[in-house]
C-alpha positions as CSV (number, residue, x, y, z in Angstrom):
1,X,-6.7,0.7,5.9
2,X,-10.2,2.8,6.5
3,X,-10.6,1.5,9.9
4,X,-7.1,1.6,10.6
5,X,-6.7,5.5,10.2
6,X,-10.2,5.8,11.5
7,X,-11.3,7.3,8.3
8,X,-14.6,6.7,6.5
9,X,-14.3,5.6,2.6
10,X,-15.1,8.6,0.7
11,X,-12.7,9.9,3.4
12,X,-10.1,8.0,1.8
13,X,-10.4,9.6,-2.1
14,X,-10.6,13.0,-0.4
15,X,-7.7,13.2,1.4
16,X,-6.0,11.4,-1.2
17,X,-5.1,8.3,0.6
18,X,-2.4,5.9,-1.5
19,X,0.6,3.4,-0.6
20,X,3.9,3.8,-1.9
21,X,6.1,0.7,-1.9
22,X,10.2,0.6,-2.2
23,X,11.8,0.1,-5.8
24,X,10.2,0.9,-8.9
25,X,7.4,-1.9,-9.0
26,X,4.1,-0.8,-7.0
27,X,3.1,-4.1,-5.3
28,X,0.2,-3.4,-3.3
29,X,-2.9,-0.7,-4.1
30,X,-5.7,0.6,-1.9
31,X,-8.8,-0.6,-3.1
32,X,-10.7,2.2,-3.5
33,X,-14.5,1.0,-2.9
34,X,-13.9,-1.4,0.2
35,X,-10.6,0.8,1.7
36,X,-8.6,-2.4,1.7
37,X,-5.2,-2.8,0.7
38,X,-4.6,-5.1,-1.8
39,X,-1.9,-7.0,-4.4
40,X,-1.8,-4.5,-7.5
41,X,1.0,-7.2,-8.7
42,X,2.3,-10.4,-8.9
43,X,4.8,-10.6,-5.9
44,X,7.5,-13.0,-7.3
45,X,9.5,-13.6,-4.0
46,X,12.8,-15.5,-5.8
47,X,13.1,-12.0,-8.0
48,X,12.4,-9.7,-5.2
49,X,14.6,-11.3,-2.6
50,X,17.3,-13.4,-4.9
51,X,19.9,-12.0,-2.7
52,X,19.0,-11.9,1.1
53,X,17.7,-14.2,3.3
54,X,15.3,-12.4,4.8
55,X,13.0,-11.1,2.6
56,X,10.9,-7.9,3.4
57,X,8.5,-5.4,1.3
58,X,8.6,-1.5,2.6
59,X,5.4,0.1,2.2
60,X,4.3,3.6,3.5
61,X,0.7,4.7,3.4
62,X,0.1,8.3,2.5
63,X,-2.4,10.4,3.6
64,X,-2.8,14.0,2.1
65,X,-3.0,16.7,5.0
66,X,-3.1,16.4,8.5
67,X,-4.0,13.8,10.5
């Protein structure tokens, strides 16, 4: 996520970088030390998806301030 938003990884703490996933469980995190993203969950795909076929996980990334 660093390299993607060209950002350096203290960067990343101060403009208070996070990801924000749809629904109330928060799947994925941003590792902090390496700027990765990462599973903060278990992903259970017959829970999450038990009722369509195709099965899809919305995730924004938000950055504090401008870009």
């Amino acid at each position: 996520v660093a390299k993607d938003l060209g950002l350096q990884l203290p960067a990343l703490h101060q403009r208070g970088v996070g990801v924000l996933c749809e629904g109330r469980a928060q799947y994925l995190a941003l590792h902090g030390e390496a700027g990765r993203l990462v599973t903060a969950e278990r992903i259970d795909k017959e829970q999450l998806c038990r009722v369509v076929k195709k099965c899809v996980l919305r995730c924004e990334v938000i950055v504090e301030g401008k870009m």
